[in-house]
C-alpha positions in Angstrom: 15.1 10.0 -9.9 16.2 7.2 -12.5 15.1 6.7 -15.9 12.9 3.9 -14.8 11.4 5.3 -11.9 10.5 8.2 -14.4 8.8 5.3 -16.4 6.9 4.3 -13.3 5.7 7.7 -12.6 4.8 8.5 -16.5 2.8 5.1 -16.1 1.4 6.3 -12.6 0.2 10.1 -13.9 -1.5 8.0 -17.2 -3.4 5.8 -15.2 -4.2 9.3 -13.0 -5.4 11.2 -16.3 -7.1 8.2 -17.6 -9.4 8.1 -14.5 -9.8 11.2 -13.9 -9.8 13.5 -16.5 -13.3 15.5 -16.4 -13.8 16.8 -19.9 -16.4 16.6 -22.7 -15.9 13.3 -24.6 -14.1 12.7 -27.5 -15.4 11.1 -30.3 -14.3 7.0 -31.2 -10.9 7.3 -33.2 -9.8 4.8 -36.0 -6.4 5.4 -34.1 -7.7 2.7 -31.0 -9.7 0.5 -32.9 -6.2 -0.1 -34.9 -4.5 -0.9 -31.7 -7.2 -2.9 -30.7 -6.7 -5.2 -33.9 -3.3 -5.9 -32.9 -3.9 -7.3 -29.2 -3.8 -10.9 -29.2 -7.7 -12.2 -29.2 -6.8 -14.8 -26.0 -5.9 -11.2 -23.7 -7.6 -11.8 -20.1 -8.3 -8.2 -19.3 -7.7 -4.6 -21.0 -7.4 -1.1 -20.7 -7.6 1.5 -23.4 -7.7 5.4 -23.6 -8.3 7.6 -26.4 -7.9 11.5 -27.2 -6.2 12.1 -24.2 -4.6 15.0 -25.7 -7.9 16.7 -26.5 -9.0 16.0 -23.3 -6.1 17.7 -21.5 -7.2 20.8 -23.5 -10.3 20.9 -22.6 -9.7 20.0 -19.0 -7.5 23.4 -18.6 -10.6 25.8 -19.4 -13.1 23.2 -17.0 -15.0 25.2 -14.3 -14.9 22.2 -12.7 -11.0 21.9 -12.7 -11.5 25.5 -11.0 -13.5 24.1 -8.0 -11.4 21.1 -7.8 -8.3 23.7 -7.4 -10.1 25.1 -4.5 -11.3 22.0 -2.8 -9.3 20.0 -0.6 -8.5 17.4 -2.6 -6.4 20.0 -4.3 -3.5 18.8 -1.3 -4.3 15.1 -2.8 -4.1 15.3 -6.6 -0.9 16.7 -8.8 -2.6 20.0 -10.5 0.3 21.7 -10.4 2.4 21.3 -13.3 4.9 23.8 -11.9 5.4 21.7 -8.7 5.4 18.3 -7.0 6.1 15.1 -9.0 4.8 16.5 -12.1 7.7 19.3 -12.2 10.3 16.5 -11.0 9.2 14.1 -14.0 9.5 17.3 -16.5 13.1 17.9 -15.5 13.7 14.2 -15.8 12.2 14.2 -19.3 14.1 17.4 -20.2 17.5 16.0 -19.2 17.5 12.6 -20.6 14.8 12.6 -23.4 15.3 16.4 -24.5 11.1 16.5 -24.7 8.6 17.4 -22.3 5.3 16.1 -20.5 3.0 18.3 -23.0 5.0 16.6 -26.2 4.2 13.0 -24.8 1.0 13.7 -23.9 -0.1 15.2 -27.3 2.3 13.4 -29.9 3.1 10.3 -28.5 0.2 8.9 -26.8 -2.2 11.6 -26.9 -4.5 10.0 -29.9 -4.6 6.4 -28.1 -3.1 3.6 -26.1 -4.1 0.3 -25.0 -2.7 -2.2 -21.9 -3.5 -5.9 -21.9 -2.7 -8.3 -19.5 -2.6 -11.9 -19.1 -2.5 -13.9 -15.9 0.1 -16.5 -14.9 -0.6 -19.6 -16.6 0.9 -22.9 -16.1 4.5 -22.2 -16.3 4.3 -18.9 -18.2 4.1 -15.8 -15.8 2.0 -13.0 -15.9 2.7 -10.6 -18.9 1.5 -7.6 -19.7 1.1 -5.3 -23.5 1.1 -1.5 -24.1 0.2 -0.3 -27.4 0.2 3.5 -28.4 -0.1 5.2 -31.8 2.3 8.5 -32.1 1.1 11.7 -33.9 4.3 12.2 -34.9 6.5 9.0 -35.9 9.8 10.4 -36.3 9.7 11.3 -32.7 7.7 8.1 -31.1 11.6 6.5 -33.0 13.5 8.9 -31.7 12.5 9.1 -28.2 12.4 5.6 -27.6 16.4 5.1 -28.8 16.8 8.0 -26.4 15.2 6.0 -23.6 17.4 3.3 -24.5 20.6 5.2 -24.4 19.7 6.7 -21.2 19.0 3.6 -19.2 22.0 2.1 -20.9 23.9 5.1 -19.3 22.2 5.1 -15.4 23.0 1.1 -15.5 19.2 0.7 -15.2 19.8 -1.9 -18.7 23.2 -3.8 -19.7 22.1 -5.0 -23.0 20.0 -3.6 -25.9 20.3 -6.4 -28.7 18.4 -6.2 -32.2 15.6 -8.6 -33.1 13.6 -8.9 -36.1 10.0 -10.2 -37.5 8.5 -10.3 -40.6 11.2 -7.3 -41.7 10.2 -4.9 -38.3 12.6 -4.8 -36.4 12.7 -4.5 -32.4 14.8 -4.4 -29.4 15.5 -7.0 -27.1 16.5 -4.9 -23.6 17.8 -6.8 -20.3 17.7 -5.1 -17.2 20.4 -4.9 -14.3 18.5 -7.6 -12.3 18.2 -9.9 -15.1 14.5 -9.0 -16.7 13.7 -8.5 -20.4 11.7 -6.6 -22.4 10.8 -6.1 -25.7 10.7 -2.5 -27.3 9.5 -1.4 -30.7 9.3 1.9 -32.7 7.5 1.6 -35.9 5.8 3.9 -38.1 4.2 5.5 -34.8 3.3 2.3 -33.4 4.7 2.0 -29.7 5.0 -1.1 -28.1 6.3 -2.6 -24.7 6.2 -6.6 -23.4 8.0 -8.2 -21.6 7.2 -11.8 -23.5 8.9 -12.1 -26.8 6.3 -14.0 -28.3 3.3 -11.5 -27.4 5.8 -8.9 -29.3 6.0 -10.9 -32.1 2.4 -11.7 -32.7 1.8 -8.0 -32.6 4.0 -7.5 -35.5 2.7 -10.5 -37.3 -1.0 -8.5 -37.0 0.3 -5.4 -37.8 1.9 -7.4 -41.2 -0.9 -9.5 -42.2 -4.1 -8.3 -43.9 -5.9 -10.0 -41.9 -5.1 -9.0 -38.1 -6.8 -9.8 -34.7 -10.4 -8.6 -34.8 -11.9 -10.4 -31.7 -10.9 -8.1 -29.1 -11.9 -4.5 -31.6 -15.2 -6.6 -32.6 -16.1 -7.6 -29.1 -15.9 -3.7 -27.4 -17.7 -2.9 -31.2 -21.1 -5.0 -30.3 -20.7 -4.0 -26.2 -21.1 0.1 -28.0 -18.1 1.0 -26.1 -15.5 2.7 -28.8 -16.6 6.0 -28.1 -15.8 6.5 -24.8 -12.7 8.0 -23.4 -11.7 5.0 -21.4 -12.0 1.5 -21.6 -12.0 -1.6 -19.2 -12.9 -4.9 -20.7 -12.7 -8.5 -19.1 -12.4 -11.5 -21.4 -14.5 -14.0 -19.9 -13.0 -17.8 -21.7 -10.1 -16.4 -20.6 -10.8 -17.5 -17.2 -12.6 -20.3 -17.7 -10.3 -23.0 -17.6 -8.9 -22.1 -13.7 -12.9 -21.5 -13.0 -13.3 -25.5 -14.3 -10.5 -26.5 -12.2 -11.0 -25.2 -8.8 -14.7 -26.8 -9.4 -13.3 -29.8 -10.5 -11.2 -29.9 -7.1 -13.8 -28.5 -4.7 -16.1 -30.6 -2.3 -19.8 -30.3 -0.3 -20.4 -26.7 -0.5 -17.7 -25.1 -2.0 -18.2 -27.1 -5.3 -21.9 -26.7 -5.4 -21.2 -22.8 -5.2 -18.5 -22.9 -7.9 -20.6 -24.8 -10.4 -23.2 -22.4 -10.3 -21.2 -19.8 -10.2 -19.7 -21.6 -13.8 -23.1 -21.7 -14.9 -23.5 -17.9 -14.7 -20.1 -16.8 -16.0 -19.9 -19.6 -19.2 -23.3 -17.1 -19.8 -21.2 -14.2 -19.9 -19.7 -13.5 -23.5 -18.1 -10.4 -23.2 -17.7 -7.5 -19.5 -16.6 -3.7 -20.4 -16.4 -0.7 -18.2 -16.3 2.9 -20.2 -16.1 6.0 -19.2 -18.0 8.5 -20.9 -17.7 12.6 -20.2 -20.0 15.1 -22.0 -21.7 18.1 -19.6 -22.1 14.8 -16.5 -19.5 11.6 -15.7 -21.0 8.9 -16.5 -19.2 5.3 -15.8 -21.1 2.5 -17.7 -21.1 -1.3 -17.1 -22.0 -3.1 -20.1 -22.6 -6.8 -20.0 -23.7 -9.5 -22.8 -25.5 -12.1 -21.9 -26.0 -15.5 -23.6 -29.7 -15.5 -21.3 -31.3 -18.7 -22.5 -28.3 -20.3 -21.1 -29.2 -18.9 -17.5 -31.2 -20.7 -14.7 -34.7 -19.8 -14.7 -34.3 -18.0 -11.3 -32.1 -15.3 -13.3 -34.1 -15.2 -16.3 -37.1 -14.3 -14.2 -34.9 -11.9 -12.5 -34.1 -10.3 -15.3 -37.2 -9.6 -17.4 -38.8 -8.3 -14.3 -35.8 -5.8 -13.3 -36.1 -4.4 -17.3 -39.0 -2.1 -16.6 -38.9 1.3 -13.8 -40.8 0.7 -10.5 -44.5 2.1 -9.6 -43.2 3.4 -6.4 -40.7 5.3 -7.7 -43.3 8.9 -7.8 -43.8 8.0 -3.9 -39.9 9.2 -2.8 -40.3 12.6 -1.6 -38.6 14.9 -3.1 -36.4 16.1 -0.3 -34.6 12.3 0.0 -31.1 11.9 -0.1 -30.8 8.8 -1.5 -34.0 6.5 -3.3 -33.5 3.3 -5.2 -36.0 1.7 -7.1 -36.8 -1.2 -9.1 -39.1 -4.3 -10.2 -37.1 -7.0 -7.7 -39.0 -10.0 -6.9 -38.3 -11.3 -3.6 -39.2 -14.5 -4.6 -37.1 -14.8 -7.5 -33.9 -13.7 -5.3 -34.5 -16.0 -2.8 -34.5 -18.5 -5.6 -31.4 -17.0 -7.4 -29.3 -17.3 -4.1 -30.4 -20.4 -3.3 -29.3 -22.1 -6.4 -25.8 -21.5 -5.5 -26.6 -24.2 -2.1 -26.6 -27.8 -2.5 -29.9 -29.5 -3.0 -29.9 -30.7 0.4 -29.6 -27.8 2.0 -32.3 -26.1 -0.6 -34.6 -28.7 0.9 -33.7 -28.3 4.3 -34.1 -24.6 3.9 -37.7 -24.8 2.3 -38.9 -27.3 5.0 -37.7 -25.6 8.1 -38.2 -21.9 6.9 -42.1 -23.7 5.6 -42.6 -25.3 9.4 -41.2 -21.9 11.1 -43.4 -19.5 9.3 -46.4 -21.8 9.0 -46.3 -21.7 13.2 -45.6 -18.4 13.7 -47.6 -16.4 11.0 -49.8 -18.7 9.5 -48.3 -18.2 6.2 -45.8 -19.9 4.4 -43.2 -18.3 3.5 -41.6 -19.5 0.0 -44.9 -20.5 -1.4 -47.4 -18.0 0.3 -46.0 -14.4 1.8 -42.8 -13.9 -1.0 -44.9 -14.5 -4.2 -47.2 -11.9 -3.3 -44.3 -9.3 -2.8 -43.0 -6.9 -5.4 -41.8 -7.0 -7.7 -42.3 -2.8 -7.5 -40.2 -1.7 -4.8 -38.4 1.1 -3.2 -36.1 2.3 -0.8 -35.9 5.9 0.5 -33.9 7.9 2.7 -34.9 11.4 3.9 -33.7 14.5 6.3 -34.6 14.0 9.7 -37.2 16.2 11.1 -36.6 19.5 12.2 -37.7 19.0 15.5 -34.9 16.5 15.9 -31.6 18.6 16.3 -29.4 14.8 15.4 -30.8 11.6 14.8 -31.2 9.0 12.1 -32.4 9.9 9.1 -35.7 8.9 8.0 -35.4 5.4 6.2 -38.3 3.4 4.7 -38.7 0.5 2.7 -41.7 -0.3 0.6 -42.5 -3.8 -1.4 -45.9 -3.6 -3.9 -48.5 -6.0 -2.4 -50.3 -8.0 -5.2 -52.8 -11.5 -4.5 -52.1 -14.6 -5.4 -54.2 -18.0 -5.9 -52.1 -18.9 -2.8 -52.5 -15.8 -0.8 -56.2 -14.1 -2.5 -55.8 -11.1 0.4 -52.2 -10.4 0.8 -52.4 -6.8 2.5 -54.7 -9.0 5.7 -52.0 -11.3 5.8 -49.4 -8.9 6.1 -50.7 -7.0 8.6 -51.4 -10.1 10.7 -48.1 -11.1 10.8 -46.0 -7.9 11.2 -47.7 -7.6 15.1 -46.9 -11.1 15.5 -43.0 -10.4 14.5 -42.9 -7.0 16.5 -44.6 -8.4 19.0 -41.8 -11.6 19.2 -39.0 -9.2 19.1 -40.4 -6.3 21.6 -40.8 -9.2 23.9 -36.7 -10.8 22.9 -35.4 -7.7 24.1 -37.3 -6.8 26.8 -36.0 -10.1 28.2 -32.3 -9.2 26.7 -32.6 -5.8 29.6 -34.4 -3.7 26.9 -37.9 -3.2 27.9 -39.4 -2.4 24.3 -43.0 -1.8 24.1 -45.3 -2.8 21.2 -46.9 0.1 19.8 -50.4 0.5 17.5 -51.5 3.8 16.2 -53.8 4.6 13.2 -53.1 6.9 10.5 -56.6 7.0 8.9 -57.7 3.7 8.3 -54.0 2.5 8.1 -52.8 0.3 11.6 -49.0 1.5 11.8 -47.3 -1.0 14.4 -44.0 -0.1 16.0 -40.9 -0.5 18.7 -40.8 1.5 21.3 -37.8 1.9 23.4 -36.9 5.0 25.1 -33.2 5.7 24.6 -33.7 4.6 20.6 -36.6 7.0 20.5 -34.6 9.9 21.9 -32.7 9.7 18.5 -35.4 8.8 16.2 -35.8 5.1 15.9 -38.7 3.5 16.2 -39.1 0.6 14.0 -42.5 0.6 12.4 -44.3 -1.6 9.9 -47.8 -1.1 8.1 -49.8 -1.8 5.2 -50.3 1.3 3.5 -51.7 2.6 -0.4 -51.8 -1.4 -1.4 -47.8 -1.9 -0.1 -45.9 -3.3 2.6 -44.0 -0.4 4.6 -41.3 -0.6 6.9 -39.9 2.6 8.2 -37.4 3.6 11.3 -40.5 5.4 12.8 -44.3 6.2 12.7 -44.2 9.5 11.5 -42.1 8.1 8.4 -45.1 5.9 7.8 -47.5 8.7 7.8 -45.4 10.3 5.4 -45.4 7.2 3.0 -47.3 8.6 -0.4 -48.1 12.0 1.0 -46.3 13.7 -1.3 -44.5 12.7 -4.0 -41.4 13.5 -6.6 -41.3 14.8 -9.9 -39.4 11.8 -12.1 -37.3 12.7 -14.6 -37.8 11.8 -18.5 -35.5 9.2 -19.2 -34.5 7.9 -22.7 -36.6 4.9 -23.7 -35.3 1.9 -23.0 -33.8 3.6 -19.9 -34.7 2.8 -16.8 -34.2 5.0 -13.3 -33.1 2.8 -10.4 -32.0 5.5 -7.7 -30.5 8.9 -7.2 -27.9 10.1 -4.4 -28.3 13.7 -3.6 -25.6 15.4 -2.2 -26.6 18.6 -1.8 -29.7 17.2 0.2 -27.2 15.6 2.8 -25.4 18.4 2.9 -28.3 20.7 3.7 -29.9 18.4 6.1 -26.6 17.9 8.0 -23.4 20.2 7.6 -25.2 22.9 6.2 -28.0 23.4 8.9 -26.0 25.4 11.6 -28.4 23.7 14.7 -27.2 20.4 13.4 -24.2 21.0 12.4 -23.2 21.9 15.9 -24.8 19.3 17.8 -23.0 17.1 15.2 -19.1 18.5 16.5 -20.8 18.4 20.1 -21.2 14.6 19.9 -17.9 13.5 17.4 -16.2 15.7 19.9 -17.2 13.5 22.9 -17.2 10.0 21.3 -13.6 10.2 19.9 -12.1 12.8 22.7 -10.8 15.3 20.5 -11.3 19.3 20.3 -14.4 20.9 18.8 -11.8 22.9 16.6 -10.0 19.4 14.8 -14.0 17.8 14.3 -14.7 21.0 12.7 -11.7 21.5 10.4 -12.4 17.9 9.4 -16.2 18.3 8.7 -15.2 21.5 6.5 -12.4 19.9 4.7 -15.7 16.4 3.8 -18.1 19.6 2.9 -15.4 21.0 0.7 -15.4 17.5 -1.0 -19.0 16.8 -1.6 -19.6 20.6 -2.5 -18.0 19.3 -6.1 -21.1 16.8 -6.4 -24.8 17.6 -7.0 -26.3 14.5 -6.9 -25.5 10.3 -8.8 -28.2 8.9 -10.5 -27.9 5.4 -11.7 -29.9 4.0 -14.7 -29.9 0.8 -16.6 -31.3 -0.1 -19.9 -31.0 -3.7 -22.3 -30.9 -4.5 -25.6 -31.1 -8.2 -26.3 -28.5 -10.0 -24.8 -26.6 -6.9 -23.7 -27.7 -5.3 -19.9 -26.3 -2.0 -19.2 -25.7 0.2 -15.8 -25.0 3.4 -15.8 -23.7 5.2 -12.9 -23.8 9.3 -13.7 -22.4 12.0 -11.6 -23.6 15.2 -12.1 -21.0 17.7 -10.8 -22.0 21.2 -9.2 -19.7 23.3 -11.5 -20.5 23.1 -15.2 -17.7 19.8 -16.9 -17.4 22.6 -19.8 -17.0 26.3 -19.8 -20.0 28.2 -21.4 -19.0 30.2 -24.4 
């Protein structure tokens, strides 16, 4: 293994740690937000870590490092220090820098380090910027003259010359092939580009009084400095090659593209942290200039800022639920905006004439106004008298009048037998005889899709009105479940919003888990792709051994003026920190 490839694979197990490190957070360090200051404001995207050496720590004692050592994905990852590419890098490290993996980690760039790139431009390529602050300075300059002298020795560099700004001085290095990059050791501060002029505006920041606060300021107002890792998107950055391929497109290409302008000149500033306290939580942050939005999104948004109604009617058994306050109407008019005005018209007529025929109703101005915005989406077990089959899905949209439509839930119900009905009779004439089906539940008419080989596995599309809302469901019985019994929500922060949950451990019970399933399960893989019962099973152990690590993923959002934030939080099954 050369020098540089030893480079590569340092680079390679950072990025690994950086992602995937499950340990309690650390808290913001001055150490990053004094890297940050010295990045060059006009940086198109980022990357930054911090406290990566207490987070190695902590990760050692994890009880959830434990169960990833005994899951499969133990073959997949490098957790073995003492074997693998790990070991190999730690001899390399040993024999030509005289330190090892733990010593980088924890005095080099163990208290923070930060990657910007910038895109080709023009006739400037791509370039790129790491940044790192050493515990130890003597060291960060030692090590890197030892770097030097080694890829000076392996042929990997033929020239090391000296440079100097503002009295720092740096290294100019050219590689065998003919690339450069630049190199500097100072006071603890690390720092590699391969664009002289990027080097040298890092050094005239880290001289002046007054160094580069845009980028620091920016993650500062998104709330992002305290998390462990950092991905950030610089919006103006992009916004010249945005103007020109709008400038050059045509028809409805250019329509899309200005729109799509509109929308992202809105966007001031994009960040992605990761967060790790006794859950994972990955957050998207997003600021906002809204007034600047089209009306479609600004209606969007205010109505998506508060929880759904209908979230208390998932049961509590679902794997999966999503919820929010989504108004059809206000999507349709969101997407649409990215269509020429032509085709906006030609849309609203023909969809108008269609609906008007078939229903009664139309369809923009009559049935979509009166949906939502409360909504949800469900998915449940099976049930148990079905050994495999599709898992019970339903989707339900709040029903409220409007001076347009005064009695929404009659006009729904009117025209969901007049759509089943067209489609039982389009496949019926495609070969599928598919009979239209009305049953009652109560007073509620539940009208559905039979056909007799989609039955046998639990699909039977059905629609009602049901407890003021439109319902659609893969069968009847799903219907007649609707609002029966519903799930404890849990208390959320305020401000914070629940969309949806995934629960693993739900799928898991309802389909690996359950022995009767399970083995009609490896019956059926077995057949379709022609391979022993003994290779499905190995497989389906090794995906249970996986999704045993997971209890369940929420995902939340919450907003603060201009600012909108998802959250997506896993909970893992084994505790993140070891109970004292």
């Amino acid at each position: 293994m050369t020098i540089t490839r030893a480079l590569q694979c340092l680079a390679g197990l950072a990025a690994l740690i950086a992602c995937s490190l499950l340990t309690p957070r650390a808290a913001a360090g001055e150490r990053l937000e004094e890297l940050l200051r010295l990045v060059p404001e006009d940086a198109a995207i980022g990357l930054a870590v911090q406290d990566l050496r207490g987070h190695s720590r902590l990760l050692a004692d994890s009880p959830l490092l434990d169960a990833l050592r005994r899951s499969p994905l133990a073959q997949l990852l490098p957790l073995d220090a003492e074997a693998g590419p790990l070991a190999e890098l730690e001899q390399v490290l040993q024999l030509h820098l005289q330190t090892s993996l733990t010593e980088l980690r924890d005095d080099v760039v163990g208290d923070a380090m930060v990657l910007a790139f910038w895109p080709a431009k023009g006739n400037e390529g791509e370039r790129a910027l790491f940044l790192s602050r050493a515990r130890k300075a003597e060291l960060a300059g030692s090590l890197m003259q030892k770097f030097q002298q080694a890829q000076l020795q392996s042929g990997d560099l033929t020239r090391v010359s000296p440079l100097e700004e503002r009295g720092v001085r740096f290294s100019r290095c050219t590689e065998r092939s003919g690339k450069v990059t630049f190199q500097l050791a100072y006071e603890g501060l690390i720092a590699l580009t391969q664009n002289e002029g990027t080097m040298r505006q890092v050094i005239q920041a880290l001289r002046d009084e007054r160094p580069n606060h845009a980028v620091a300021k920016s993650l500062a107002e998104l709330g992002v400095l305290d998390a462990f890792g950092i991905f950030w998107i610089n919006p103006r950055a992009f916004d010249a090659e945005m103007a020109a391929k709008a400038a050059a497109a045509e028809g409805k290409e250019a329509a899309f593209l200005n729109t799509l302008q509109t929308y992202w000149r809105s966007t001031r500033a994009l960040a992605a942290a990761l967060r790790i306290e006794d859950d994972i939580s990955l957050n998207l942050h997003v600021q906002l200039a809204r007034r600047e939005l089209p009306a479609p999104a600004q209606a969007f948004l205010r109505s998506a800022a508060e929880p759904s109604s209908l979230l208390p009617f998932a049961p509590g058994s679902a794997i999966l639920t999503l919820g929010g306050r989504w108004n059809p109407a206000d999507l349709l008019a969101l997407f649409l905006e990215f269509a020429p005005e032509v085709e906006r018209r030609h849309f609203a007529k023909n969809v108008g004439q269609t609906t008007q025929a078939l229903l009664g109703y139309d369809l923009q101005s009559q049935l979509l106004p009166a949906l939502g915005p409360d909504c949800l989406l469900y998915i449940a077990p099976p049930a148990r008298e079905r050994l495999l089959g599709l898992p019970d899905a339903v989707l339900a949209f709040r029903l409220h009048p409007t001076p347009e439509l005064p009695h929404p839930e009659e006009a729904f119900t009117e025209s969901l037998r007049t759509l089943l009905g067209l489609v039982a009779l389009a496949r019926t004439n495609d070969g599928k005889p598919t009979a239209l089906r009305t049953e009652r539940d109560g007073a509620v008419k539940i009208v559905s899709l039979f056909h007799t080989q989609d039955a046998a596995v639990g699909i039977q599309p059905a629609a009602a009105v049901k407890q003021g809302c439109l319902v659609l469901a893969l069968s009847p019985e799903a219907i007649r479940r609707f609002g029966t019994a519903s799930s404890p929500q849990a208390t959320s922060p305020s401000g914070v919003v629940n969309l949806g949950r995934l629960s693993v451990q739900q799928l898991l019970a309802a389909y690996l888990s359950d022995k009767s399933r399970r083995a009609t399960l490896v019956e059926l893989l077995s057949a379709m792709q022609r391979e022993p019962r003994v290779d499905v099973e190995a497989r389906l152990d090794a995906l249970q051994g996986v999704l045993q690590l997971v209890d369940r993923v929420e995902l939340q959002q919450r907003g603060s003026g201009d600012q909108a934030i998802l959250t997506l939080r896993i909970h893992p099954s084994s505790s993140v920190r070891r109970t004292p």
